[in-house]
C-alpha positions as CSV (number, residue, x, y, z in Angstrom):
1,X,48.3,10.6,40.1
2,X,50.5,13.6,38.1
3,X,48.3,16.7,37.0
4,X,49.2,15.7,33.5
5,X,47.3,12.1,33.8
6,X,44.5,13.4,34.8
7,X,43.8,16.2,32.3
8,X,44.3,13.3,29.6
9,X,41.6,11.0,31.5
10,X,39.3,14.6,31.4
11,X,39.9,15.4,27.8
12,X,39.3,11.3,26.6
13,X,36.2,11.8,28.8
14,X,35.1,15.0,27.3
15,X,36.2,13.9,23.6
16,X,33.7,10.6,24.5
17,X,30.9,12.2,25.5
18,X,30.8,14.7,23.2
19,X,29.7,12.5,20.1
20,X,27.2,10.8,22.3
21,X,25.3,14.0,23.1
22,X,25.7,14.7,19.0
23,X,23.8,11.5,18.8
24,X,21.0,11.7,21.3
25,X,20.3,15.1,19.4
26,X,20.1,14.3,15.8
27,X,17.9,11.3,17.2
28,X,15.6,14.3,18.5
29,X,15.7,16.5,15.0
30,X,15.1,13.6,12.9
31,X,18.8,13.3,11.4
32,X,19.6,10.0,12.9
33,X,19.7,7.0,10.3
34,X,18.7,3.6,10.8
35,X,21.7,1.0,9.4
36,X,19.4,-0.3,6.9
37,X,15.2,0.1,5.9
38,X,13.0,-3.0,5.0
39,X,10.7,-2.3,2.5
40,X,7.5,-4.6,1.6
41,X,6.7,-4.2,-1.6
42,X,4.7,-5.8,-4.1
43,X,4.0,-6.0,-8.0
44,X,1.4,-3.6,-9.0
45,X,2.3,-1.0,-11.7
46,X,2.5,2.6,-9.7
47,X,4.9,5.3,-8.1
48,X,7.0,2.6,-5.8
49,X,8.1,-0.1,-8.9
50,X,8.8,3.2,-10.7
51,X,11.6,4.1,-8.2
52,X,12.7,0.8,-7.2
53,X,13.6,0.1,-11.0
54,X,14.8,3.3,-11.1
55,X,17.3,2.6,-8.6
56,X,16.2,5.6,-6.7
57,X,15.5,4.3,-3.0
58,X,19.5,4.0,-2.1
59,X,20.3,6.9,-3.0
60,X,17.5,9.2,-2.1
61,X,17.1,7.8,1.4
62,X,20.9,7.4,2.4
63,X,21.1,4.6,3.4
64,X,21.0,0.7,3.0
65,X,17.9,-0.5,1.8
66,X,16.6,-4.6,1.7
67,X,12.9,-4.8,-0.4
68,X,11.0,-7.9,0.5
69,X,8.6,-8.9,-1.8
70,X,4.7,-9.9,-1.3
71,X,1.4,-11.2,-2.5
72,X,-0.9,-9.3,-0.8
73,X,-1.9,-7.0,2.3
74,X,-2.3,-9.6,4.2
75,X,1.0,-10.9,4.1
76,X,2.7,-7.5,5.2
77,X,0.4,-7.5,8.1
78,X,1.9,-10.8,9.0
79,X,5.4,-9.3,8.2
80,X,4.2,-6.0,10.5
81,X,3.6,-8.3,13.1
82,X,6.9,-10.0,13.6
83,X,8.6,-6.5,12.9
84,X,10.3,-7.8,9.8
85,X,10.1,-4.7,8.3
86,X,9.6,-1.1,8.2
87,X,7.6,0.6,5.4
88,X,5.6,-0.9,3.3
89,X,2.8,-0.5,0.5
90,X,-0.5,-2.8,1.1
91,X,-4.4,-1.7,0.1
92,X,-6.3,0.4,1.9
93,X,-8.6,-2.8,3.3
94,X,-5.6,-4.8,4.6
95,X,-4.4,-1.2,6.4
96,X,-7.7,-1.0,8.0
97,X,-7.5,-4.3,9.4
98,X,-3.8,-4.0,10.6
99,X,-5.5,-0.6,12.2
100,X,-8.3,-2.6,13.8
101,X,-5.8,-5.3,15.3
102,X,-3.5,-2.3,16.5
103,X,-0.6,-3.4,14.4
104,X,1.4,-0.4,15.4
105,X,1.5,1.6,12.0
106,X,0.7,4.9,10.6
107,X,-0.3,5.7,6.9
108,X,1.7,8.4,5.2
109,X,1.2,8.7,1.6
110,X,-1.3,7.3,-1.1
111,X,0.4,5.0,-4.1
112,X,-2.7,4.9,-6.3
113,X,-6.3,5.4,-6.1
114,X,-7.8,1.8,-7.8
115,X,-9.5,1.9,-10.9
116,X,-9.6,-0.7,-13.5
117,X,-6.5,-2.5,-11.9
118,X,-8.4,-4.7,-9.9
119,X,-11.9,-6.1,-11.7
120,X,-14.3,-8.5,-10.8
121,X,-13.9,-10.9,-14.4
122,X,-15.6,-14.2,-15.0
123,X,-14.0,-16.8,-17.7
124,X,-15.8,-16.0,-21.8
125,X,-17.1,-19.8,-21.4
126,X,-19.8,-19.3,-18.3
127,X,-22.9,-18.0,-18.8
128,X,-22.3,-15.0,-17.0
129,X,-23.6,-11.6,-17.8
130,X,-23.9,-10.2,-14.9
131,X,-22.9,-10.1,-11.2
132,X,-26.7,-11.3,-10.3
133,X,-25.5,-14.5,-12.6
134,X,-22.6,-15.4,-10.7
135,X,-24.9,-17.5,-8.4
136,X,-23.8,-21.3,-8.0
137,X,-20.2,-19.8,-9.5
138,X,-16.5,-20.1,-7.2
139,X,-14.8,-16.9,-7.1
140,X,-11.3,-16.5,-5.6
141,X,-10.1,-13.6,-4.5
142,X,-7.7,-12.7,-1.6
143,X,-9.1,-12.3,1.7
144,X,-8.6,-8.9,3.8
145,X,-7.5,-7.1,0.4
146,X,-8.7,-4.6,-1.9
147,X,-10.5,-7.0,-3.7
148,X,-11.6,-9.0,-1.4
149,X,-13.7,-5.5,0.0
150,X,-15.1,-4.5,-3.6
151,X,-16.1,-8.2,-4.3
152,X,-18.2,-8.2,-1.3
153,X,-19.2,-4.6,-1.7
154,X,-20.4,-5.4,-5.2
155,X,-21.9,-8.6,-4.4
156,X,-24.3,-6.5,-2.1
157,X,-25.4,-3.8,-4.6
158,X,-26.7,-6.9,-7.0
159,X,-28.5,-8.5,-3.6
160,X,-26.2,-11.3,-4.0
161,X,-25.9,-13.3,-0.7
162,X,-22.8,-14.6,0.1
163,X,-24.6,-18.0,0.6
164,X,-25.6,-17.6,-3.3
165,X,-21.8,-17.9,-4.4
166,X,-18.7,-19.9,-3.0
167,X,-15.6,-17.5,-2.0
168,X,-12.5,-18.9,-1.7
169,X,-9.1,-17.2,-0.4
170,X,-6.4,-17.2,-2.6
171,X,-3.4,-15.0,-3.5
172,X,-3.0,-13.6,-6.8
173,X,-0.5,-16.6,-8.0
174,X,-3.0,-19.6,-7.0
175,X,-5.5,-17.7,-9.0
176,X,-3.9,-17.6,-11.9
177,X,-3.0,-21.5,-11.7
178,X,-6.5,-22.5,-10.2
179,X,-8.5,-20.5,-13.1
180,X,-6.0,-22.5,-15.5
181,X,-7.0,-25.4,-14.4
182,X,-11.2,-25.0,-14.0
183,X,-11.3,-24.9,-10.6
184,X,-12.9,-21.4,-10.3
185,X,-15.9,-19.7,-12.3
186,X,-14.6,-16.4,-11.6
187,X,-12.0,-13.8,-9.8
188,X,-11.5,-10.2,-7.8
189,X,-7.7,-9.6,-8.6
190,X,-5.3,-6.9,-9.7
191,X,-3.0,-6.8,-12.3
192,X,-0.2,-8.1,-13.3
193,X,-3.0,-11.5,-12.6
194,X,-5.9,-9.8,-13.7
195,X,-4.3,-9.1,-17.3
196,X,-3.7,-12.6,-17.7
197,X,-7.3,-13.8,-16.8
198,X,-8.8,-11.5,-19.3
199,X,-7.0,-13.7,-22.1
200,X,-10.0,-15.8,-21.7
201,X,-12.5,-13.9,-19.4
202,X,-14.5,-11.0,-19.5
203,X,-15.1,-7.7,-16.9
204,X,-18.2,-7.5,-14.9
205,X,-17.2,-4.9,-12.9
206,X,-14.2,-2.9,-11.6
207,X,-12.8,-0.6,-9.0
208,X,-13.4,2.2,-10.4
209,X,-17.1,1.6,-10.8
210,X,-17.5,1.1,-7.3
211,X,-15.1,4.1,-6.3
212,X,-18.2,6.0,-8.6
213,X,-20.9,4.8,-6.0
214,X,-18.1,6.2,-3.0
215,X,-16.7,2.7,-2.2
216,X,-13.1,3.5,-2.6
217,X,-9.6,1.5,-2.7
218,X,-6.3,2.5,-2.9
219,X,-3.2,1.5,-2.4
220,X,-1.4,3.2,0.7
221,X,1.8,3.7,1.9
222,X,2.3,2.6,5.6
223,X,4.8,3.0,8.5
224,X,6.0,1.4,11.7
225,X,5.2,4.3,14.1
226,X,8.4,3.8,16.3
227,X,10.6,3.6,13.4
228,X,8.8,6.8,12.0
229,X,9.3,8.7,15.2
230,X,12.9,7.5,15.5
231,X,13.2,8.5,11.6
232,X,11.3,11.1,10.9
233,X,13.8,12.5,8.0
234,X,13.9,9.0,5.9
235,X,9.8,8.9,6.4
236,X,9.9,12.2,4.5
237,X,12.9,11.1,2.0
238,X,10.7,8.4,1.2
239,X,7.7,10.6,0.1
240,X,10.0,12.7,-2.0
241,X,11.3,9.5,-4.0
242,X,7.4,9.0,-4.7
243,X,6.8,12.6,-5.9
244,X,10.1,12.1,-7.9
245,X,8.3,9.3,-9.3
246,X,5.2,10.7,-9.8
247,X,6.7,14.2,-11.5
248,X,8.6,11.2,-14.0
249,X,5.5,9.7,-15.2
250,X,3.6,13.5,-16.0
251,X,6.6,14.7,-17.2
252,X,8.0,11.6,-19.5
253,X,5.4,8.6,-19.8
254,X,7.7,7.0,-22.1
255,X,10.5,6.5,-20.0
256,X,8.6,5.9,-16.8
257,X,6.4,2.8,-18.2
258,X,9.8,2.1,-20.0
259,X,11.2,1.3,-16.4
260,X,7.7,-0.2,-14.8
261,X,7.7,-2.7,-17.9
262,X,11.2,-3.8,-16.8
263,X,10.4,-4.0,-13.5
264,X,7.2,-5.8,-13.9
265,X,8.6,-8.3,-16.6
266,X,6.1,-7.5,-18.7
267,X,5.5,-5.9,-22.5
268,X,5.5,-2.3,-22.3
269,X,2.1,-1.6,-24.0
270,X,0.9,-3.7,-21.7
271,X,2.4,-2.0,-19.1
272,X,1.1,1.7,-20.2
273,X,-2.3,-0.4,-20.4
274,X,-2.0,-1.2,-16.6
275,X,-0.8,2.0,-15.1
276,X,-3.4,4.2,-17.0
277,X,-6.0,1.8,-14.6
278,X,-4.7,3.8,-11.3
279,X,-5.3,6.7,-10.3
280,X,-1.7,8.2,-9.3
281,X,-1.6,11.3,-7.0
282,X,0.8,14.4,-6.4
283,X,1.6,15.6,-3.0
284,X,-0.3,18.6,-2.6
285,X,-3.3,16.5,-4.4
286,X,-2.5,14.0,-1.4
287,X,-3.3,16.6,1.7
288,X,-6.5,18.3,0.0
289,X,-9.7,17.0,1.9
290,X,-10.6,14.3,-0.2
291,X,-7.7,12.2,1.4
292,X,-5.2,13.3,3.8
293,X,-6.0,17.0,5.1
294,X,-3.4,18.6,7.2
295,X,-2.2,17.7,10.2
296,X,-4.9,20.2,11.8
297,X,-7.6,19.0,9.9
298,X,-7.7,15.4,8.6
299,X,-9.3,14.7,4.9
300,X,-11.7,12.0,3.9
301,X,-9.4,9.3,4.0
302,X,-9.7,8.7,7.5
303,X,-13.8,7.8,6.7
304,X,-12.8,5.7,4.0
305,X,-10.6,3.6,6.2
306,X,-13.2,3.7,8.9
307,X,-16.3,2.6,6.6
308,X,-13.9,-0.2,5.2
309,X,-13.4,-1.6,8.9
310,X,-16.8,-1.0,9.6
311,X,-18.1,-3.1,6.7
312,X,-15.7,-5.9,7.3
313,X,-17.1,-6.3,11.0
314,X,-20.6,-6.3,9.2
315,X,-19.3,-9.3,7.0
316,X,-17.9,-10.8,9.7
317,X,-14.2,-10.7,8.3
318,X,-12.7,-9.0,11.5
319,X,-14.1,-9.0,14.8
320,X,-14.1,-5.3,15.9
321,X,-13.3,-1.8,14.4
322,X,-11.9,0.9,16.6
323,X,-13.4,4.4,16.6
324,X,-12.6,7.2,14.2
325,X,-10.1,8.9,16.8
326,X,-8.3,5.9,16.2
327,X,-8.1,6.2,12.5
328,X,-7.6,9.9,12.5
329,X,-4.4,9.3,14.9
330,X,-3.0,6.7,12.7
331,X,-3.5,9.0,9.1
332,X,-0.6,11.0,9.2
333,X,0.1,14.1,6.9
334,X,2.9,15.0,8.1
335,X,5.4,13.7,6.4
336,X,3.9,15.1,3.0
337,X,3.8,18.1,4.4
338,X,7.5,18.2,5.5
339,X,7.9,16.9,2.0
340,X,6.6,19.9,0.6
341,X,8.3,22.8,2.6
């Protein structure tokens, strides 16, 4: 073979490997980009409809983006499980019961702290007064949610037995038609549902009640771990969208609950009604001590997650809860506070 040849098969070689290496490295400093990120989302007034109706997502992230929509926590689980997608929001109760069942994910940022959003409310035509009333009543209410963990945390404060009320497992939708219909007494649900049930039904109790007596719900941002490793830099883009979000709704309330309203499909006084009922978050308030802590040090949310599997094993609702190494591996500030550099 002439010299010439084979200095052209070197320098194809060298021109072929060169992008490869370029590759395998921005893999390693987080700059690689996945061809396309599936977000679970669902319908719940806060910081992620804000940017998704914003159009914010695409363009902040880089890349192609495919939302999926769902009913409840326990649905993504399902969706985490089958590695249908990649990030996703779900309540804190649902996350410690993907956690328990070793789902593979991390949590990485903090939507909303519950407050009135979700609400224990019982139709105006029962005799019902209190919780202690609801004896001989159905209540629906989706299992392994939010809800689902206040209902039976409230249930126990009033010495209610779970044998003293019928509990059945429904997502938000079938409550809605089921209370339409008679078939329930009473429901645990979140808004956009919960606003419609109160056209003819009355609050007992909320979220943010129990919160008061340290039982706290949120709804939490979580993350495949291999995708977040692989990704680190979208993880982070991701948090700044929220922030963006977040700095929108402070900054301009009209305009953000302009754009919730829109992507809700609901009235925007209702809408400014619904997002005043969570609790929404900054960054830096994310990775004080009451929830995230730093990376060295991890905040409270790791308990809450903990004392939320712990009392579903007590209930009998999952089997078994891992230790708190477990949880305080899995809550991950670091993102935030790459977010915040």
């Amino acid at each position: 073979m002439k010299l010439k040849n084979i200095l052209l098969i070197v320098g194809l070689i060298f021109v072929l490997i060169i992008p490869l290496s370029g590759c395998g490295k921005s893999s390693e400093t987080g700059s690689a980009k996945p061809e396309v990120v599936n977000i679970g989302y669902q319908d719940i007034p806060n910081d992620e409809i804000l940017a998704k109706t914003k159009g914010w997502y695409e363009s902040e992230l880089g890349v192609k983006v495919n939302f999926k929509k769902f009913d409840s926590g326990s649905d993504i689980n399902n969706a985490f499980a089958s590695n249908s997608i990649d990030i996703a929001l779900m309540g804190s109760t649902p996350a410690a019961v993907g956690i328990s069942k070793g789902l593979g994910y991390e949590v990485f940022w903090i939507h909303d702290v519950i407050g009135e959003a979700e609400s224990l409310v019982v139709k105006t035509s029962e005799n019902v007064n209190s919780i202690k009333d609801l004896k001989g009543k159905t209540i629906a209410v989706p299992f392994s949610s939010t809800a689902h963990y206040s209902l039976l945390n409230a249930l126990k404060l009033e010495g209610v037995n779970l044998s003293d009320v019928k509990i059945l497992d429904m997502q938000p939708p079938d409550i809605l038609a089921a209370w339409q219909r008679g078939d329930i007494d009473a429901a645990y649900v979140w808004n956009p549902v919960l606003g419609k049930l109160l056209t003819d039904g009355k609050t007992l109790t909320h979220s943010g009640k129990l919160a008061e007596k340290g039982i706290v719900t949120a709804d939490i941002g979580v993350v495949r771990t291999e995708f977040a490793q692989k990704y680190p830099d979208i993880v982070t883009k991701y948090i700044k969208v929220q922030q963006k979000a977040y700095d929108l709704y402070k900054n301009n309330v009209d305009d953000a609950t302009d754009a919730i309203a829109k992507g809700l499909n609901i009235d925007k006084n209702e809408a400014t009604k619904e997002t005043k009922e969570l609790i929404w978050l900054s960054a830096t308030e994310e990775v004080s001590d009451k929830y995230f802590g730093s990376s060295a040090q991890k905040g409270n949310l790791v308990n809450i997650l903990k004392a939320t599997a712990d009392f579903l094993v007590e209930q009998k609702t999952i089997d078994s809860a891992p230790s708190l190494e477990v949880f305080e591996k899995v809550v991950n500030p670091k993102y935030i506070e790459d977010a915040l550099k």
